[in-house]
Biopython code that builds the backbone (N, CA, C, O; Angstrom):
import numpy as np
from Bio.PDB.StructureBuilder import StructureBuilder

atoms = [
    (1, "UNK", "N", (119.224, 129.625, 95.509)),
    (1, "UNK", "CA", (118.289, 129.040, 96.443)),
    (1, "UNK", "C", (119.085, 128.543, 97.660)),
    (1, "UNK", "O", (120.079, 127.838, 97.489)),
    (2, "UNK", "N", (118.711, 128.860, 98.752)),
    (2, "UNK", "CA", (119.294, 128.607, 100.396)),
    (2, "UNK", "C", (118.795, 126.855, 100.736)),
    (2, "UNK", "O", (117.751, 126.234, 100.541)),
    (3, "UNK", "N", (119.935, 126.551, 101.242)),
    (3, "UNK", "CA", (119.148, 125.372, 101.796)),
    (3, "UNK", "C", (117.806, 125.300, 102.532)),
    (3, "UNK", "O", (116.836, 124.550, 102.422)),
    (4, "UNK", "N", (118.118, 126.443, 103.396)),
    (4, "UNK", "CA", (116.816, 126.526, 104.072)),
    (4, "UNK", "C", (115.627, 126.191, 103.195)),
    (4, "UNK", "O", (115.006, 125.154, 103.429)),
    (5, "UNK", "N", (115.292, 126.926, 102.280)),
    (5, "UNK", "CA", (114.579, 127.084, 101.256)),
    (5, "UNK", "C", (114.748, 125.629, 100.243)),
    (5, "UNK", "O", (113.720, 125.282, 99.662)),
    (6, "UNK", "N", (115.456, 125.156, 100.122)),
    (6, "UNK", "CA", (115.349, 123.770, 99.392)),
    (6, "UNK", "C", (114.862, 122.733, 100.429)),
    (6, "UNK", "O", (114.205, 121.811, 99.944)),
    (7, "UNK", "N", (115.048, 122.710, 101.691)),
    (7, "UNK", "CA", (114.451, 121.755, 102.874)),
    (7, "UNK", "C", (113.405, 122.147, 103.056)),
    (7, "UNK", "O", (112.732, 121.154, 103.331)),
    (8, "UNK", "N", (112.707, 123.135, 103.085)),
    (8, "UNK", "CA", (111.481, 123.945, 102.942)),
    (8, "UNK", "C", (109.681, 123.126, 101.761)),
    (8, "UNK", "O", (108.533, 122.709, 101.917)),
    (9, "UNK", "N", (110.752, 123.404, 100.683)),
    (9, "UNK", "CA", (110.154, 122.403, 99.531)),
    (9, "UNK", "C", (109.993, 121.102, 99.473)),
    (9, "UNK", "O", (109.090, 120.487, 98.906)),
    (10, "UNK", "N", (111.153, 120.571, 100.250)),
    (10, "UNK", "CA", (111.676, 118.877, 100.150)),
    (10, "UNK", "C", (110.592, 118.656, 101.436)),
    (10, "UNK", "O", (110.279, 117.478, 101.610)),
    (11, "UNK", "N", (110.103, 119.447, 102.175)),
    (11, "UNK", "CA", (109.223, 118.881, 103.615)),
    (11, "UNK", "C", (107.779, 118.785, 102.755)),
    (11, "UNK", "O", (107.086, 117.768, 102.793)),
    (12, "UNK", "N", (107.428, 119.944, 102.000)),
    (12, "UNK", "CA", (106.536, 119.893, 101.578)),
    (12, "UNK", "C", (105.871, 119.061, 100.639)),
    (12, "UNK", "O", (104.712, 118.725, 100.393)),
    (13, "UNK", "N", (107.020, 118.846, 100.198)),
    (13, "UNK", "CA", (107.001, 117.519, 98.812)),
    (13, "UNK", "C", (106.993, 116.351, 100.035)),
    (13, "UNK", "O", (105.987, 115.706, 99.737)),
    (14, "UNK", "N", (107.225, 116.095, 100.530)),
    (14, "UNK", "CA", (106.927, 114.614, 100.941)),
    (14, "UNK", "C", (105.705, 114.540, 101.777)),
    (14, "UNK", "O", (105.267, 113.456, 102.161)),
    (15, "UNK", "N", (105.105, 115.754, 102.085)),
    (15, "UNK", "CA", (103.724, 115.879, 103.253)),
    (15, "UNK", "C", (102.809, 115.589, 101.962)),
    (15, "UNK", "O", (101.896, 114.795, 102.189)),
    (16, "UNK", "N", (102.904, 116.196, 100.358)),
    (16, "UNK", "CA", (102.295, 115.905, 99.523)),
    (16, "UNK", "C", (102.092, 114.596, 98.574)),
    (16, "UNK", "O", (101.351, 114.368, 97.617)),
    (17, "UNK", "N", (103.010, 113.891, 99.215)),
    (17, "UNK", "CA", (103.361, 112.348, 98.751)),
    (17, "UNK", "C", (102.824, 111.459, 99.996)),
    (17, "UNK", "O", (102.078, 110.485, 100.095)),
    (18, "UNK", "N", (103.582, 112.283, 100.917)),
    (18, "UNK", "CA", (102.623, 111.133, 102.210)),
    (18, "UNK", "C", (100.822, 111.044, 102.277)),
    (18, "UNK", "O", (100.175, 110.024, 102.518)),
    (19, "UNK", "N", (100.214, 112.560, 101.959)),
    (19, "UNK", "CA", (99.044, 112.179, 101.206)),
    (19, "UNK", "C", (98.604, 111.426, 100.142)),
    (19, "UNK", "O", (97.579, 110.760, 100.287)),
    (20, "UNK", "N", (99.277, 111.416, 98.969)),
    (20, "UNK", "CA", (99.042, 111.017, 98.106)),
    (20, "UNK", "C", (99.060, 109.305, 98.248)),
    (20, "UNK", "O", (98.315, 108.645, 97.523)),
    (21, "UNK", "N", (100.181, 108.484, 99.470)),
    (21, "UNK", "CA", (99.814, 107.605, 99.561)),
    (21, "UNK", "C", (99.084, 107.236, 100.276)),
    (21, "UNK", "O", (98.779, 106.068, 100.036)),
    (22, "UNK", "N", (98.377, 107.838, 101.475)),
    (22, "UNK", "CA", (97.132, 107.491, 102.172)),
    (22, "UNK", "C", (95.818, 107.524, 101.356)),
    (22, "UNK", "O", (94.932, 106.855, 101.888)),
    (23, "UNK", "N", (95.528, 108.022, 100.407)),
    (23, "UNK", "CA", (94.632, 108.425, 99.358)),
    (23, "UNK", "C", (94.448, 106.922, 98.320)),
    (23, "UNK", "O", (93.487, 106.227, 97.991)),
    (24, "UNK", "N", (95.863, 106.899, 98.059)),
    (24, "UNK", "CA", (96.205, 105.526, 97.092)),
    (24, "UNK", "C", (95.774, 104.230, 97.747)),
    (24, "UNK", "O", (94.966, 103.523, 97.145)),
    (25, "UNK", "N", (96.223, 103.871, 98.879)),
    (25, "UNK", "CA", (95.837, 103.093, 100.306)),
    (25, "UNK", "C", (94.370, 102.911, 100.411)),
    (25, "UNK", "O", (93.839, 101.801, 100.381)),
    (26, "UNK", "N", (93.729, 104.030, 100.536)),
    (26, "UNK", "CA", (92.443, 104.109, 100.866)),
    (26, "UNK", "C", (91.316, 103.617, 99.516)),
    (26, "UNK", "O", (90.193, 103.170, 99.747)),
    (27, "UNK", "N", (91.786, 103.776, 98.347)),
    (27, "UNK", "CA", (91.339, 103.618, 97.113)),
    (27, "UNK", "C", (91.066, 102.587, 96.667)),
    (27, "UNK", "O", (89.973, 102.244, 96.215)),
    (28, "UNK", "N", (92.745, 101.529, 96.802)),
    (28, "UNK", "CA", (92.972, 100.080, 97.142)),
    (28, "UNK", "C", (92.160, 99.619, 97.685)),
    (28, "UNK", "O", (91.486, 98.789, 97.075)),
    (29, "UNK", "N", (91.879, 99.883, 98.881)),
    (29, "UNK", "CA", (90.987, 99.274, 100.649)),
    (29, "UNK", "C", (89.818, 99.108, 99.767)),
    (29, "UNK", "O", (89.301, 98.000, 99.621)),
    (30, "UNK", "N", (89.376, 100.174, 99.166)),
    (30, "UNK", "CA", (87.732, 100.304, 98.825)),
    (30, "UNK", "C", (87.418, 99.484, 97.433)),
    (30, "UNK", "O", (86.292, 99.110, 97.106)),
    (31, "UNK", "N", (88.552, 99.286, 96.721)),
    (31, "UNK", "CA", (88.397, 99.080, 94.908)),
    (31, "UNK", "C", (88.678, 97.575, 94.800)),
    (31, "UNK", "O", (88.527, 97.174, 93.645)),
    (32, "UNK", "N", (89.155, 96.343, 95.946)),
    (32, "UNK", "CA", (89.553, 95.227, 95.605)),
    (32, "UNK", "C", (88.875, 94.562, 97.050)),
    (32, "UNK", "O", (88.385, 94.906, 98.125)),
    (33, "UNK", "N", (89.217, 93.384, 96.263)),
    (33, "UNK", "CA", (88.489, 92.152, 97.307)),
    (33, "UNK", "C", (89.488, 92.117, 98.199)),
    (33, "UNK", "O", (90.645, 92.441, 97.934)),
    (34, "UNK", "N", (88.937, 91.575, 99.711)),
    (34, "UNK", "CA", (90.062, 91.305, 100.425)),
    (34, "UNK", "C", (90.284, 89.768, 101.012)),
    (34, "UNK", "O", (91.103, 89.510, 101.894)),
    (35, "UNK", "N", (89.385, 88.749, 100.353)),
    (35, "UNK", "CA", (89.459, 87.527, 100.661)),
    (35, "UNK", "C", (89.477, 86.809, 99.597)),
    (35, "UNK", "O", (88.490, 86.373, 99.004)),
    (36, "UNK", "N", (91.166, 86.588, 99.176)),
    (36, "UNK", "CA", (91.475, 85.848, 98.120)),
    (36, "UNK", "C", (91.864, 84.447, 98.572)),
    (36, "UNK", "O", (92.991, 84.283, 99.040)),
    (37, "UNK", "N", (90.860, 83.234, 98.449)),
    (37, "UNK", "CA", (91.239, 81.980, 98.816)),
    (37, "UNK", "C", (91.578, 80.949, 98.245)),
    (37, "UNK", "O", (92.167, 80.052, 98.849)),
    (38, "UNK", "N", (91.328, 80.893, 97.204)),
    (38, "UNK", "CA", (91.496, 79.916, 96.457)),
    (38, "UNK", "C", (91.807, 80.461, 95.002)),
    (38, "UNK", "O", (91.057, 80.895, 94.128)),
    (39, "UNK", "N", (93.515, 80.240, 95.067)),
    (39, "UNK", "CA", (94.511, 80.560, 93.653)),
    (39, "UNK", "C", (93.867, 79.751, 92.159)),
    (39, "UNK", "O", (93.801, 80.156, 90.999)),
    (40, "UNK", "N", (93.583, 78.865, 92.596)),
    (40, "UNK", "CA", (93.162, 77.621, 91.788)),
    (40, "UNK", "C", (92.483, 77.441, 90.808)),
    (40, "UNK", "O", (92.710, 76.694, 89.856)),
    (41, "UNK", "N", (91.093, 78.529, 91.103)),
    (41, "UNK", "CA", (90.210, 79.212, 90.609)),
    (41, "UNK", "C", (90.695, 80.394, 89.732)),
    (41, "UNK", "O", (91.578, 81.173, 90.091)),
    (42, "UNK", "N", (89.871, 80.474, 88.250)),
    (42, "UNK", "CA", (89.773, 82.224, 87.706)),
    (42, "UNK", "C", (89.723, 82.967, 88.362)),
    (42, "UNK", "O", (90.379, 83.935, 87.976)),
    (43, "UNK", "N", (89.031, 83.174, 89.713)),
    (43, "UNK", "CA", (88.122, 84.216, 90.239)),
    (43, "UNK", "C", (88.746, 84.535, 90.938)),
    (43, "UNK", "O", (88.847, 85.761, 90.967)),
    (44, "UNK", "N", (89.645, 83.710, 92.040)),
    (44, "UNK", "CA", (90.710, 83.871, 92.477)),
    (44, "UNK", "C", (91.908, 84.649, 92.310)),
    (44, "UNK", "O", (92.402, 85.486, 93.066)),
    (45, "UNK", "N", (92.293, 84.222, 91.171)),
    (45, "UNK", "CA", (93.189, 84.361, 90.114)),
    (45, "UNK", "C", (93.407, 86.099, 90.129)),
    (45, "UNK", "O", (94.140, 86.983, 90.574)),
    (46, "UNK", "N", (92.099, 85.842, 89.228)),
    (46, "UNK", "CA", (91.722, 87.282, 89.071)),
    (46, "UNK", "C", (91.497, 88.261, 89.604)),
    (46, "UNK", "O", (91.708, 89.389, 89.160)),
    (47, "UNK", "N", (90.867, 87.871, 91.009)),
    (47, "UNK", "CA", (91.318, 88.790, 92.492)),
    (47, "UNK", "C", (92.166, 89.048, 92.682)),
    (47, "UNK", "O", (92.246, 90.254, 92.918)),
    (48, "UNK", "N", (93.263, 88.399, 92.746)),
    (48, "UNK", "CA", (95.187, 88.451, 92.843)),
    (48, "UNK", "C", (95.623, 89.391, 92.184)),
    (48, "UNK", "O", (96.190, 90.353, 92.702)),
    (49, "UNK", "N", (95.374, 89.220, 90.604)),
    (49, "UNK", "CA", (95.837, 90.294, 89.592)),
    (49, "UNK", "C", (95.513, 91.442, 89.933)),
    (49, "UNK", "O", (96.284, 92.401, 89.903)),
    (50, "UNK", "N", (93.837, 91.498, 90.451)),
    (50, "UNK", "CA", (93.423, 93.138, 90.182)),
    (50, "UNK", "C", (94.060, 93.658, 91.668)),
    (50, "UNK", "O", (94.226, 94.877, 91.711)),
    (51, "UNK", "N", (94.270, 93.249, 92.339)),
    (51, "UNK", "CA", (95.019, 93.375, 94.212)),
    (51, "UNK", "C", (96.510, 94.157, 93.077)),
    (51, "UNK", "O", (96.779, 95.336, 92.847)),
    (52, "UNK", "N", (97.056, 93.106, 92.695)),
    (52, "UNK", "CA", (98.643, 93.966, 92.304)),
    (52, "UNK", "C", (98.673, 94.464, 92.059)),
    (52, "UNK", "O", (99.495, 95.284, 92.467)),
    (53, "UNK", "N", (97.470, 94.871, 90.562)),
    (53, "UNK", "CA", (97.322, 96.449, 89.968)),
    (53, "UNK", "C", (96.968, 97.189, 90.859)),
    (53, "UNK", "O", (97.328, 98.286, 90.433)),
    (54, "UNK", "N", (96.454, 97.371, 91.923)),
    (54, "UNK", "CA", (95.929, 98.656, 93.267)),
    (54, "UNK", "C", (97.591, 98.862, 93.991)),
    (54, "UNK", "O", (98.061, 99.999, 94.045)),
    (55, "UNK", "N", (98.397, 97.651, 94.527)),
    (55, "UNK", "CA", (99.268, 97.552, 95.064)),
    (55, "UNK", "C", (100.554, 97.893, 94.607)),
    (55, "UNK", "O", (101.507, 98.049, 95.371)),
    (56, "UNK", "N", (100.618, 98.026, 93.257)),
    (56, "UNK", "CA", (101.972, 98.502, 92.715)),
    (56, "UNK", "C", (102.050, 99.832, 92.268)),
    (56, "UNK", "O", (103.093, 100.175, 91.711)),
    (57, "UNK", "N", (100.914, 100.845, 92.444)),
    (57, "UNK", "CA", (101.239, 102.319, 92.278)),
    (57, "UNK", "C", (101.082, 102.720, 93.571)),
    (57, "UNK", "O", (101.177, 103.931, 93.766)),
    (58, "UNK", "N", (100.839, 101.929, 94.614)),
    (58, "UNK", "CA", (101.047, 102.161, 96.107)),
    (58, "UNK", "C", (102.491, 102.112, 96.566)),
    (58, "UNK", "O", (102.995, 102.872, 97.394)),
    (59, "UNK", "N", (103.206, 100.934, 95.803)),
    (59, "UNK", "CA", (104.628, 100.914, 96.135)),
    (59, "UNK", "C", (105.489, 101.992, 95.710)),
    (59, "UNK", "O", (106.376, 102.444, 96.434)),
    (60, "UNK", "N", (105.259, 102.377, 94.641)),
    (60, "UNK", "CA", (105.705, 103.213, 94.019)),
    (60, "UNK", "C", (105.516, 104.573, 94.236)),
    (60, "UNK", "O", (106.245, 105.336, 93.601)),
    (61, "UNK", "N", (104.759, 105.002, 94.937)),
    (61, "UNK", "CA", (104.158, 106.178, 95.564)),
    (61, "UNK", "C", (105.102, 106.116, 97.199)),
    (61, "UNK", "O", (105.182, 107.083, 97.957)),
    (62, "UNK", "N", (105.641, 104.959, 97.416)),
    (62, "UNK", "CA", (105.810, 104.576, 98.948)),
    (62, "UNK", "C", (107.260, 104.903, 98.515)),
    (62, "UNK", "O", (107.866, 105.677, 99.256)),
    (63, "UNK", "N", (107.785, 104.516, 97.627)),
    (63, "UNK", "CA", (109.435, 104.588, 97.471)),
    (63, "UNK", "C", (109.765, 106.036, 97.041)),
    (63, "UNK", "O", (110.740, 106.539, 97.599)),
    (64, "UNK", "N", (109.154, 106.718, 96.208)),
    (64, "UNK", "CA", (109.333, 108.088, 95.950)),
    (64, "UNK", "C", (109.130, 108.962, 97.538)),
    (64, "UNK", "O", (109.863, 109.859, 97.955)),
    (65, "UNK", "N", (107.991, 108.417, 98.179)),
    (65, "UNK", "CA", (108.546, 109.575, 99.407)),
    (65, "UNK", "C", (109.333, 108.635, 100.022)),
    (65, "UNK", "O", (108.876, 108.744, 101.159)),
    (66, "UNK", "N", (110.318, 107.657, 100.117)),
    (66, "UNK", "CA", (111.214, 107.718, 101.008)),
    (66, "UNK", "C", (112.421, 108.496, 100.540)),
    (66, "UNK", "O", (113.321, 109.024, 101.193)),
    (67, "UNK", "N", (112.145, 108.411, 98.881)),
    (67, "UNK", "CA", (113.509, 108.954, 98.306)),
    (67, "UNK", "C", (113.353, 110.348, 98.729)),
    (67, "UNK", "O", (114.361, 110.935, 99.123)),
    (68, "UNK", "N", (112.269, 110.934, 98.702)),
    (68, "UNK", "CA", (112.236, 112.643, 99.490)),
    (68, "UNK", "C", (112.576, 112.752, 100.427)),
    (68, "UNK", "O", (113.005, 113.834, 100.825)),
    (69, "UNK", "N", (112.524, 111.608, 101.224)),
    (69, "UNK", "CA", (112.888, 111.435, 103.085)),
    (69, "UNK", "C", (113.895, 111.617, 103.263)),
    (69, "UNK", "O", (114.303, 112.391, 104.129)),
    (70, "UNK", "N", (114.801, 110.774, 102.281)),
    (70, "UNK", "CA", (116.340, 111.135, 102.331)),
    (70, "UNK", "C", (117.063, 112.250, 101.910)),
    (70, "UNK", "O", (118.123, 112.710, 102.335)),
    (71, "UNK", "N", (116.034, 112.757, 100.651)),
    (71, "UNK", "CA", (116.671, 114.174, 100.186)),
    (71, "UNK", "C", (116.521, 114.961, 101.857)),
    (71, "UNK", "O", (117.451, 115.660, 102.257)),
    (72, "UNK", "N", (115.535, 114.792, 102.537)),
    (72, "UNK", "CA", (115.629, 116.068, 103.519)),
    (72, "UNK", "C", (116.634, 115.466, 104.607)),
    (72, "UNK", "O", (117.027, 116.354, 105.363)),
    (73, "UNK", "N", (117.075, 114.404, 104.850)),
    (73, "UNK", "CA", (117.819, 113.915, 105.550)),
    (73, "UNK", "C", (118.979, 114.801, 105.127)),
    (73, "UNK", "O", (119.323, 115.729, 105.859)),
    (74, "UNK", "N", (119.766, 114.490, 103.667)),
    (74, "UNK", "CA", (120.546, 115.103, 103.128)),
    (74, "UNK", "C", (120.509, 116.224, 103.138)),
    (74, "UNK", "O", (121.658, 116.635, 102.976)),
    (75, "UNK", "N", (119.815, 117.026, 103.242)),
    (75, "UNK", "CA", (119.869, 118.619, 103.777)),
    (75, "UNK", "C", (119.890, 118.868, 104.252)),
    (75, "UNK", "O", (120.292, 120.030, 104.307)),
    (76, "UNK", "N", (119.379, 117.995, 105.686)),
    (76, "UNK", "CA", (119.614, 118.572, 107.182)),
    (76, "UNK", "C", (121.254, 118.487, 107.522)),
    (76, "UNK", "O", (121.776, 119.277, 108.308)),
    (77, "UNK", "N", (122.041, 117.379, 106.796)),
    (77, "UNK", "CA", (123.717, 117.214, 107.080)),
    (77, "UNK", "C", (123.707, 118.186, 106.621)),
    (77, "UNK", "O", (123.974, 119.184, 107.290)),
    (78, "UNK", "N", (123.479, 118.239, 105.653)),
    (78, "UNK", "CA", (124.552, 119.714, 104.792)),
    (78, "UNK", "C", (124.090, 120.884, 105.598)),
    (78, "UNK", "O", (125.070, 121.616, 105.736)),
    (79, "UNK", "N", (123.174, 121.335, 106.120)),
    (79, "UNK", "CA", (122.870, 122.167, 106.549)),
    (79, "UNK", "C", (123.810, 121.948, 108.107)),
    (79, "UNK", "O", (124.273, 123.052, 108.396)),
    (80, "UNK", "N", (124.037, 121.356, 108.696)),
    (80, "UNK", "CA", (124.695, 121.068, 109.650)),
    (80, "UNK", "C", (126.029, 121.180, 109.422)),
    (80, "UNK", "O", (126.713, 121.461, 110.407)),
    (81, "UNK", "N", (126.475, 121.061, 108.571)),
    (81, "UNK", "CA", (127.782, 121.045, 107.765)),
    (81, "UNK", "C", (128.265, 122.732, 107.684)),
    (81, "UNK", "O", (129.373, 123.197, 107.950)),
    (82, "UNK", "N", (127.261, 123.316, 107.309)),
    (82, "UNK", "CA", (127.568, 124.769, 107.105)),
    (82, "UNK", "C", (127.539, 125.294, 108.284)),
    (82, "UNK", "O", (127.941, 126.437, 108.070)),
    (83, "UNK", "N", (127.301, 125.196, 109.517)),
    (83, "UNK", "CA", (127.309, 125.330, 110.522)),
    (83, "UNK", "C", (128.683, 125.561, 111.216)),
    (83, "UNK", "O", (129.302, 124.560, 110.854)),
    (84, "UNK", "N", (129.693, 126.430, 112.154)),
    (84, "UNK", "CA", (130.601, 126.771, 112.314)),
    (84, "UNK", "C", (130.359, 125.440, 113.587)),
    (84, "UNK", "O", (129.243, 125.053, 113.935)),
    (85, "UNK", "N", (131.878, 124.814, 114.217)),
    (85, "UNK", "CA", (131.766, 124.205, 115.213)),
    (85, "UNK", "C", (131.232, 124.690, 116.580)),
    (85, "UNK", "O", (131.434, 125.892, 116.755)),
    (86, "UNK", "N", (130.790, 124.247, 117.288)),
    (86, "UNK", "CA", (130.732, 125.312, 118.668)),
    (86, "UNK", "C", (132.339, 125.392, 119.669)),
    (86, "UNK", "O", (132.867, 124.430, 120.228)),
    (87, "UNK", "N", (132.910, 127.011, 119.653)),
    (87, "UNK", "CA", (133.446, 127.145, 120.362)),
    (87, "UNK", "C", (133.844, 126.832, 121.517)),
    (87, "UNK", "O", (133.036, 126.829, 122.446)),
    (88, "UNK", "N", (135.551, 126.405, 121.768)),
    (88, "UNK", "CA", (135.782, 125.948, 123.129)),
    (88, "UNK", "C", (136.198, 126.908, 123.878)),
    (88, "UNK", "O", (137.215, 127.530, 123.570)),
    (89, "UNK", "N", (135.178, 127.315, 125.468)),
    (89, "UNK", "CA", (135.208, 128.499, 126.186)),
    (89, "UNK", "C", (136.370, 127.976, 127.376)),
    (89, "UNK", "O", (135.859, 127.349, 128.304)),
    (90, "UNK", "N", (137.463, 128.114, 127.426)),
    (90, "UNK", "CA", (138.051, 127.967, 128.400)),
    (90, "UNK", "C", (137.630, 128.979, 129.621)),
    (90, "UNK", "O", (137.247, 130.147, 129.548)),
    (91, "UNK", "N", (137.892, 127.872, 131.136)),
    (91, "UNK", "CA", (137.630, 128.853, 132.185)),
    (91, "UNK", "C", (139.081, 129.530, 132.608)),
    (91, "UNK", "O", (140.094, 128.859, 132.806)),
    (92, "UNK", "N", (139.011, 131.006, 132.717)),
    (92, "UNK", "CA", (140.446, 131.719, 133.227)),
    (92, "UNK", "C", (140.113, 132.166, 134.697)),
    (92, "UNK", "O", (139.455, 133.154, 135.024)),
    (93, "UNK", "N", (140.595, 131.404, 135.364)),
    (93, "UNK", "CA", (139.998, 132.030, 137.180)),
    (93, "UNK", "C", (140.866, 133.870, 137.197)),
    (93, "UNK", "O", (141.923, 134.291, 136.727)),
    (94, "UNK", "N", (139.908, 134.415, 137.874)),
    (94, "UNK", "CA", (140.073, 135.751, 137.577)),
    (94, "UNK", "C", (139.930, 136.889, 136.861)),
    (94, "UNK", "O", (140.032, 138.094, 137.089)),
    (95, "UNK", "N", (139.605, 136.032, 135.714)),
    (95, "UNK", "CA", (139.193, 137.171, 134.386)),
    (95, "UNK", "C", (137.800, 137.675, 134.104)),
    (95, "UNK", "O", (137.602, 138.456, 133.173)),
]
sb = StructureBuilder()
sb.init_structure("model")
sb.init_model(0)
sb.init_chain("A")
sb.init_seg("    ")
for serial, (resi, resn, name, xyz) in enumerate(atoms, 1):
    if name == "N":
        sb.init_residue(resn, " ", resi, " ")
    sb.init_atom(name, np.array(xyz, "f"), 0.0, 1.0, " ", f" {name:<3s}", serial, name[0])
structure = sb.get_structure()
């Protein structure tokens, strides 16, 4: 497998994660309260809890595509790496 072809996958995998967390985001938005005021209270309380459960497979969805972010980071060096330097063209007056 060519790098090309492994950066290829690694773009695609994270366009499919960057969905996956706008989706997760949006799910959250719609599935929990958003005016938690008073800790003090059960109800409260219990707003809080069910917020973390929406919010912690969001994080976790958020850290896996950065870790893809970097895999393609890391392929773009290496791919740069394989790359010959660019030649130094000296000028020869006359030639």
């Amino acid at each position: 497998m060519t790098t090309q072809e492994i950066l290829t996958q690694a773009k695609e995998a994270a366009q499919r994660k960057k969905s996956e967390i706008i989706e997760a985001k949006k799910e959250s938005w719609e599935n929990t309260e958003h005016a938690i005021t008073n800790l003090w209270t059960s109800d409260g309380f219990e707003a809080l809890a069910e917020l973390s459960q929406y919010v912690n497979p969001v994080t976790d969805k958020i850290i896996d595509y950065e870790e893809q972010e970097h895999r393609i980071h890391s392929c773009r060096k290496r791919q740069n790496i394989h790359c010959p330097p660019p030649r130094r063209l000296s000028y020869v007056p006359g030639a």
